[in-house]
BALOKE-921270 format. One line per field, with one value per atom (N, C-alpha, C, O): residue number from 1; atom name; residue in one letter; y, x, z. Coordinates in steps of 0.05 Angstrom, whole numbers, plus 5000, padded with zeros to 4 digits. Example, Ala and Ser with C-alpha at 12.3 -4.5 7.8 and 13.67 -1.06 7.14 Angstrom:
BEGIN
k: 1:1:1:1:2:2:2:2 $
a: N:CA:C:O:N:CA:C:O $
r: a:a:a:a:s:s:s:s $
yy: 4886:4910:4934:4934:4955:4979:5001:5023 $
xx: 5264:5246:5264:5285:5257:5273:5258:5268 $
zz: 5156:5156:5156:5169:5142:5143:5157:5161 $
END
This chain:
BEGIN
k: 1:1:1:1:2:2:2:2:3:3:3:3:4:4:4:4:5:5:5:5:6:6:6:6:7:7:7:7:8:8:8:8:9:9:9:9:10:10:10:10:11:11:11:11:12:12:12:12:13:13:13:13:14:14:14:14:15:15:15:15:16:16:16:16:17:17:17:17:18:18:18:18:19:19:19:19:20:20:20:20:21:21:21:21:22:22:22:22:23:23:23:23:24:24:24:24:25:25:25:25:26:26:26:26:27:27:27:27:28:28:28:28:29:29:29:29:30:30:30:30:31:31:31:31:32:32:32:32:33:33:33:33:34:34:34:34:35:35:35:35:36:36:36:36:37:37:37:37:38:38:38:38:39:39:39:39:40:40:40:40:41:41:41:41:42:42:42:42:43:43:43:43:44:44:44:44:45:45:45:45:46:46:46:46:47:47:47:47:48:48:48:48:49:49:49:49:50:50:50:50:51:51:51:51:52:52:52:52:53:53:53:53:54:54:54:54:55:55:55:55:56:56:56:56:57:57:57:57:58:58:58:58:59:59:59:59:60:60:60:60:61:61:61:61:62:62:62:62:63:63:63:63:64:64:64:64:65:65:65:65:66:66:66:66:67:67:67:67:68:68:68:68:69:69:69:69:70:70:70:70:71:71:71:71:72:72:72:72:73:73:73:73:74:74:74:74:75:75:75:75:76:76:76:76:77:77:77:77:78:78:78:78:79:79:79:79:80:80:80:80:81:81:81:81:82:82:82:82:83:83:83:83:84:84:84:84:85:85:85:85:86:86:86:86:87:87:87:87:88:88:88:88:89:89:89:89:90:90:90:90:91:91:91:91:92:92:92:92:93:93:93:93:94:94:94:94:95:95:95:95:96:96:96:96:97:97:97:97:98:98:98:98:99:99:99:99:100:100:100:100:101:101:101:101:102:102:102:102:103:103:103:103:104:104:104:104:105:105:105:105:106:106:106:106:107:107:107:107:108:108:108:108:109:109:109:109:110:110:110:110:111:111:111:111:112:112:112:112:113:113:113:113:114:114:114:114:115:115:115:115:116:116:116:116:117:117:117:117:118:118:118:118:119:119:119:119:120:120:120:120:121:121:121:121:122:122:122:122:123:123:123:123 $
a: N:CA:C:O:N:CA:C:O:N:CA:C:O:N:CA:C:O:N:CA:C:O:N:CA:C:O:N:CA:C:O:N:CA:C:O:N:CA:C:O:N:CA:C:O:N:CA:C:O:N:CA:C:O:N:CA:C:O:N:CA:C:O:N:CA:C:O:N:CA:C:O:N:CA:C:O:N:CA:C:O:N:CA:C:O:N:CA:C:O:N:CA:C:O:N:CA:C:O:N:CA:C:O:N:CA:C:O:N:CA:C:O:N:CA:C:O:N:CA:C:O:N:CA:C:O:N:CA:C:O:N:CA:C:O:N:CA:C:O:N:CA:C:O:N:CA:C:O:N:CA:C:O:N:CA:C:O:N:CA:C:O:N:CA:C:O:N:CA:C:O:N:CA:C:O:N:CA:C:O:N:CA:C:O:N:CA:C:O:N:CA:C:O:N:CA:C:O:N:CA:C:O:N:CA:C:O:N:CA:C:O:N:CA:C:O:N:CA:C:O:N:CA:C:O:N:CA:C:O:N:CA:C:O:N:CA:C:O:N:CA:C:O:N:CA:C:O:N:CA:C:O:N:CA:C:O:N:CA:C:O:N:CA:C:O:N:CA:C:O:N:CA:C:O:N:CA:C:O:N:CA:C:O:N:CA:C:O:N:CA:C:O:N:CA:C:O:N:CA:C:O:N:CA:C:O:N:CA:C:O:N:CA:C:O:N:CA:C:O:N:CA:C:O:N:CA:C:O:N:CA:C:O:N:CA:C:O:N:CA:C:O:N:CA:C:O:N:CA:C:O:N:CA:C:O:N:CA:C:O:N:CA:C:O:N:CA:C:O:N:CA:C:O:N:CA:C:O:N:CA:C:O:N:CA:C:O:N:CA:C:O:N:CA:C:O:N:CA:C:O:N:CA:C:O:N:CA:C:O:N:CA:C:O:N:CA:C:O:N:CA:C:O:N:CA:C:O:N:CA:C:O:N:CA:C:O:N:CA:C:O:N:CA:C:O:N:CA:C:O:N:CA:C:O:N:CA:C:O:N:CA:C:O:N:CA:C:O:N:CA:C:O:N:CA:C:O:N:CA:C:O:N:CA:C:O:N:CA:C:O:N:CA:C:O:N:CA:C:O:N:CA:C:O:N:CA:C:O:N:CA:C:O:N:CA:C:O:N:CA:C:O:N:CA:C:O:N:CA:C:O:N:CA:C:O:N:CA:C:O:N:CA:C:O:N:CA:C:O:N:CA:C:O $
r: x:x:x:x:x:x:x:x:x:x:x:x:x:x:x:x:x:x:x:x:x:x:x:x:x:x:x:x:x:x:x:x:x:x:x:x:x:x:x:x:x:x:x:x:x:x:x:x:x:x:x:x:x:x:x:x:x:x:x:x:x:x:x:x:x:x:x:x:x:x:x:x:x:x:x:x:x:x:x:x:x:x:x:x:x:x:x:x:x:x:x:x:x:x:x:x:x:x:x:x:x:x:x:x:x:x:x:x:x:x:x:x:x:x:x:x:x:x:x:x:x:x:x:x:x:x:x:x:x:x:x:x:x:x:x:x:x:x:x:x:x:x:x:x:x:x:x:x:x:x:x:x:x:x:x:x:x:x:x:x:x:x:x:x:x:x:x:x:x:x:x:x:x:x:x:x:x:x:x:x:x:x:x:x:x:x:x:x:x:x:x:x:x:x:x:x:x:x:x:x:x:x:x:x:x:x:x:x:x:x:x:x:x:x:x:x:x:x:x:x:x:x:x:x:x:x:x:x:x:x:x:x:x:x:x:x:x:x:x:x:x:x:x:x:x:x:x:x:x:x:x:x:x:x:x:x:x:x:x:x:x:x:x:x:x:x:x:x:x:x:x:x:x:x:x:x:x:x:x:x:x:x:x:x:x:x:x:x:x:x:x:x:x:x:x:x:x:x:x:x:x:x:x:x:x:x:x:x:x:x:x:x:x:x:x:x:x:x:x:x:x:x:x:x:x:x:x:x:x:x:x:x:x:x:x:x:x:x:x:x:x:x:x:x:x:x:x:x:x:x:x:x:x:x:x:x:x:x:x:x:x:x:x:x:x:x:x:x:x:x:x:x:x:x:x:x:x:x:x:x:x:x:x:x:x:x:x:x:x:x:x:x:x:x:x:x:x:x:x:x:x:x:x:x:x:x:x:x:x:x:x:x:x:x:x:x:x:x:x:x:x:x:x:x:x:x:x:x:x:x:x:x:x:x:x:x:x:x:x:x:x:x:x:x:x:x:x:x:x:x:x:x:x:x:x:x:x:x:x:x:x:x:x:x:x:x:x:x:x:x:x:x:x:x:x:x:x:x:x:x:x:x:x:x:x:x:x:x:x:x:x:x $
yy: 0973:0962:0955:0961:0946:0938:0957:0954:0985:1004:1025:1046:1015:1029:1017:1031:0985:0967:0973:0972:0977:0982:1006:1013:1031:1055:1054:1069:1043:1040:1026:1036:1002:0989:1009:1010:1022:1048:1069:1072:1080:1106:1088:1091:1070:1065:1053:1060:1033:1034:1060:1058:1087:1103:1125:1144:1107:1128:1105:1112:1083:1069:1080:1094:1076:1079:1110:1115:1128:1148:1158:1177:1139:1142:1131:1135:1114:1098:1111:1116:1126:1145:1172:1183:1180:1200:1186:1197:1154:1147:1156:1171:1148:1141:1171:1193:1169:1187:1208:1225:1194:1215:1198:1175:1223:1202:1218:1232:1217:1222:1235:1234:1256:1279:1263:1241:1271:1267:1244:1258:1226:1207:1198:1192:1198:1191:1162:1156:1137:1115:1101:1117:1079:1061:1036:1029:1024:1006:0987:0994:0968:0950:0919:0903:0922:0892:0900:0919:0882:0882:0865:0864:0849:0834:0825:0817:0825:0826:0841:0866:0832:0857:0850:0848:0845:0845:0869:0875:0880:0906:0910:0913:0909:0923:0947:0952:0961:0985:0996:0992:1010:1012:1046:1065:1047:1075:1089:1075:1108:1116:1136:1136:1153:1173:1167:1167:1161:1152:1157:1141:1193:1206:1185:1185:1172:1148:1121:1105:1117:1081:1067:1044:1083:1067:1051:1033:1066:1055:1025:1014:1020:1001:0980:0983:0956:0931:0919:0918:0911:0893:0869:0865:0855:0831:0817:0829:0792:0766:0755:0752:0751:0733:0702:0699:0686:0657:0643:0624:0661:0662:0668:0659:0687:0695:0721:0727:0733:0761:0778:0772:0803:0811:0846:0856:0857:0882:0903:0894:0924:0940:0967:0983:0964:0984:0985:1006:0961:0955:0947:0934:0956:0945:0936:0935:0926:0920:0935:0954:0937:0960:0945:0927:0963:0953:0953:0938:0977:0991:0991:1011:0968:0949:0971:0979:0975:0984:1014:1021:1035:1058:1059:1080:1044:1042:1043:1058:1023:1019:1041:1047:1059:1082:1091:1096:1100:1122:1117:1134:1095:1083:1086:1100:1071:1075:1043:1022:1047:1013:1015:1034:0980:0978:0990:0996:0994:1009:1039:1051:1048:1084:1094:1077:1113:1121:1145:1156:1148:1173:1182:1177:1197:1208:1200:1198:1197:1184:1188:1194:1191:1194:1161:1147:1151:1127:1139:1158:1132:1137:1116:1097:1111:1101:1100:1086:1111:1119:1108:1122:1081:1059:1072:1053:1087:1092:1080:1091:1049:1031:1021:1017:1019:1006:0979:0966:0968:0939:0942:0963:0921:0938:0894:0876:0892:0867:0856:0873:0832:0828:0805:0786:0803:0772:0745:0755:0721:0699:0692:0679:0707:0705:0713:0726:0704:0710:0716:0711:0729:0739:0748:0773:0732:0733:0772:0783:0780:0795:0803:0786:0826:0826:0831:0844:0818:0817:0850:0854:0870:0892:0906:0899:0924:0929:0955:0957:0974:1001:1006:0995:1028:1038:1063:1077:1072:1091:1112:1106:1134:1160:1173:1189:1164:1169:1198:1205:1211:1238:1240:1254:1214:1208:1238:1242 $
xx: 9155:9129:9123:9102:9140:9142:9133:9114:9149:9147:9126:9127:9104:9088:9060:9041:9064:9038:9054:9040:9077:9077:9071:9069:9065:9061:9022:9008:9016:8985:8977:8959:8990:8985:8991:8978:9005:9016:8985:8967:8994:8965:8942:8934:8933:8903:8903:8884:8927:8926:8913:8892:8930:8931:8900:8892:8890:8864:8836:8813:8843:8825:8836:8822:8850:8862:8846:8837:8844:8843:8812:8802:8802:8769:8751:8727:8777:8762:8767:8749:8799:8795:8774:8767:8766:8733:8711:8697:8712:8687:8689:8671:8707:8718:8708:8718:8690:8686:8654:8639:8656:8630:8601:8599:8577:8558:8524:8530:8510:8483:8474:8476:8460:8447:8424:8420:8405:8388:8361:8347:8357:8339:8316:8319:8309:8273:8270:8252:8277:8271:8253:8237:8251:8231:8249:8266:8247:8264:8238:8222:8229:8217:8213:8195:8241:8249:8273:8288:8269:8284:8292:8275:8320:8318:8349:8365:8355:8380:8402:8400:8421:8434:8433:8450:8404:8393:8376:8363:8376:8362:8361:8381:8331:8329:8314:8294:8320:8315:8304:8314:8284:8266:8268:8261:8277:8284:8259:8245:8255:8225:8225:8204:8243:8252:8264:8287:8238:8245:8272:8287:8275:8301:8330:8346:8331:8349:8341:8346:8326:8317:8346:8355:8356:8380:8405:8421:8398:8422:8401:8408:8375:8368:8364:8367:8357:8357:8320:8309:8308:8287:8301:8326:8284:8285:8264:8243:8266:8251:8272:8296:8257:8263:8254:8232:8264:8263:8232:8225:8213:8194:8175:8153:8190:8177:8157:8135:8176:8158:8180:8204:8166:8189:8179:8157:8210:8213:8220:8234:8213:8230:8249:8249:8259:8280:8298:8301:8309:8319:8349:8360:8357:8380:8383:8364:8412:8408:8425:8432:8431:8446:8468:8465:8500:8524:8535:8549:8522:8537:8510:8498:8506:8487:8494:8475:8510:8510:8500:8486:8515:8510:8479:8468:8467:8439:8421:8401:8426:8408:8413:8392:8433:8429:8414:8398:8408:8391:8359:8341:8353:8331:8307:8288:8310:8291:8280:8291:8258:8243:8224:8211:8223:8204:8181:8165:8184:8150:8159:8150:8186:8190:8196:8205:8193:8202:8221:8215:8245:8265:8281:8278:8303:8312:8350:8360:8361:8385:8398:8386:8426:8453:8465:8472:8467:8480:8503:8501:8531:8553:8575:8562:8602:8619:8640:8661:8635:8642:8640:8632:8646:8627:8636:8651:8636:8633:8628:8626:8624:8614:8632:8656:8620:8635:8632:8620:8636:8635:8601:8590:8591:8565:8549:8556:8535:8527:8502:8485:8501:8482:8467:8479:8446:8440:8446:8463:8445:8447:8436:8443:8414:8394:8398:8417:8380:8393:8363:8343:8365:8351:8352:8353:8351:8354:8348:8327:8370:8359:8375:8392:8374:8383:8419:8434:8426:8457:8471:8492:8455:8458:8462:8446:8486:8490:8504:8528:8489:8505:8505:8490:8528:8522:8517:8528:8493:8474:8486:8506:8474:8478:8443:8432:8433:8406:8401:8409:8392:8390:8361:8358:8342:8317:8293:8269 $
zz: 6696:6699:6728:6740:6737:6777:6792:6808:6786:6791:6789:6801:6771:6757:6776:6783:6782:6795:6833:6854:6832:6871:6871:6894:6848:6865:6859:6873:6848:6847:6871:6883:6880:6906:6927:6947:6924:6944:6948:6964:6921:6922:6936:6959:6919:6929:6961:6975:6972:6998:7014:7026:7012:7022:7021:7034:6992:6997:7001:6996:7009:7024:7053:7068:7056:7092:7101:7124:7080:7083:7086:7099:7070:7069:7092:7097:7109:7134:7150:7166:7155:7179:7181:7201:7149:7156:7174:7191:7167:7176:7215:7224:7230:7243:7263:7258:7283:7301:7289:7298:7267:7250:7257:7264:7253:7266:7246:7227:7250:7236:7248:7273:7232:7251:7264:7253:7289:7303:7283:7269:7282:7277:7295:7318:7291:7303:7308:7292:7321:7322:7341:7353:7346:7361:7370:7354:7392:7402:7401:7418:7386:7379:7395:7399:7403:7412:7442:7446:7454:7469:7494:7512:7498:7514:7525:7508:7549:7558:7544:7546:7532:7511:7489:7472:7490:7448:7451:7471:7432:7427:7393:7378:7385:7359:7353:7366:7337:7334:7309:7287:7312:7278:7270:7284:7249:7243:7231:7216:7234:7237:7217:7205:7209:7192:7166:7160:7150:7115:7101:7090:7107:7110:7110:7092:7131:7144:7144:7162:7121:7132:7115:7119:7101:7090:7113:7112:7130:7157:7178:7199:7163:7170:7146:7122:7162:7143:7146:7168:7124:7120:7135:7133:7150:7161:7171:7173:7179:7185:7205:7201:7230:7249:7247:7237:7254:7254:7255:7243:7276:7285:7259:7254:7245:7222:7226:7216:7247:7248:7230:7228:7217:7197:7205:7209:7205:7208:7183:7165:7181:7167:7176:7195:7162:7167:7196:7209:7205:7241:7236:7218:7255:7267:7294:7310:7302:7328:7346:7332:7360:7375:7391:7407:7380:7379:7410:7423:7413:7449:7473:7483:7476:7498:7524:7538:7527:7561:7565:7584:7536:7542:7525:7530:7511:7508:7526:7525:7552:7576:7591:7602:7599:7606:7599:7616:7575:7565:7578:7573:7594:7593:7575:7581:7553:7534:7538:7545:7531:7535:7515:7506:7509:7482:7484:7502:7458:7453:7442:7423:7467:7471:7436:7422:7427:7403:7420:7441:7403:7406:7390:7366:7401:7384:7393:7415:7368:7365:7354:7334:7347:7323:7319:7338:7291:7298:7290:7275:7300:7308:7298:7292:7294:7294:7320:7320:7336:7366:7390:7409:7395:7412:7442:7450:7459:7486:7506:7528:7501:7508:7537:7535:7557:7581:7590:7572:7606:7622:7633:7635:7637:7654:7653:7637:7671:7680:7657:7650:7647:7625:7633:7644:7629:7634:7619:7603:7613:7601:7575:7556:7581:7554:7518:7510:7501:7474:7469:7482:7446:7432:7400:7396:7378:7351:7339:7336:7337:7322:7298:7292:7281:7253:7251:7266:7234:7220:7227:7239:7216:7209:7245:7262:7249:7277:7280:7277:7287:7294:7325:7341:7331:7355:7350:7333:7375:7378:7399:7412:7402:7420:7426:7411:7446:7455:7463:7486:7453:7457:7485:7504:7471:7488:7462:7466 $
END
């Protein structure tokens, strides 16, 4: 019976472990978004393509302005490269792949949603 519950703890280890290394480097074909918000390395992002609104979240800010379908964006530095600025709508892969470097931020905060991917700006 021991034997029967460590090789089940065995298998299923191995095919969780297994299902996370797919995630791992994979990313969404080209999406259509809008950078809505934006401020020092807060950035939210509104997914524009019905197709993909599942990789965003309904939300309400404190303020009580409420978004649909947004996230916030994981990889702040290689974002601001892309120079996209509020308002811009573009085009994007969200990614598992953070590429993300060191890069200078300001002090400031800015509330935005729980929900947090990193992006690949195609523009």
């Amino acid at each position: 019976m021991n034997r029967i519950f460590l090789l089940m703890v065995l298998v299923s280890g191995m095919v969780t472990s297994s299902f996370q290394c797919e995630k791992i480097g994979k990313e969404t074909p080209a999406i259509k978004m809008k950078l809505v918000a934006s401020f020092c390395a807060f950035h939210i992002v509104e997914i524009q393509d019905a197709a993909y609104s599942n990789y965003g979240t309904d939300w309400t800010n404190s303020q009580g302005t409420s978004y649909k379908n947004v996230f916030a964006v994981k990889n702040h530095c290689d974002f601001v490269q892309s120079g996209v600025k509020t308002g811009d709508v573009f085009t994007a892969s969200i990614t598992e792949k953070i590429e993300d470097s060191t890069c200078a931020v300001c002090m400031g905060f800015m509330e935005t949603p729980p929900l947090q991917h990193a992006i690949k700006v195609y523009r």
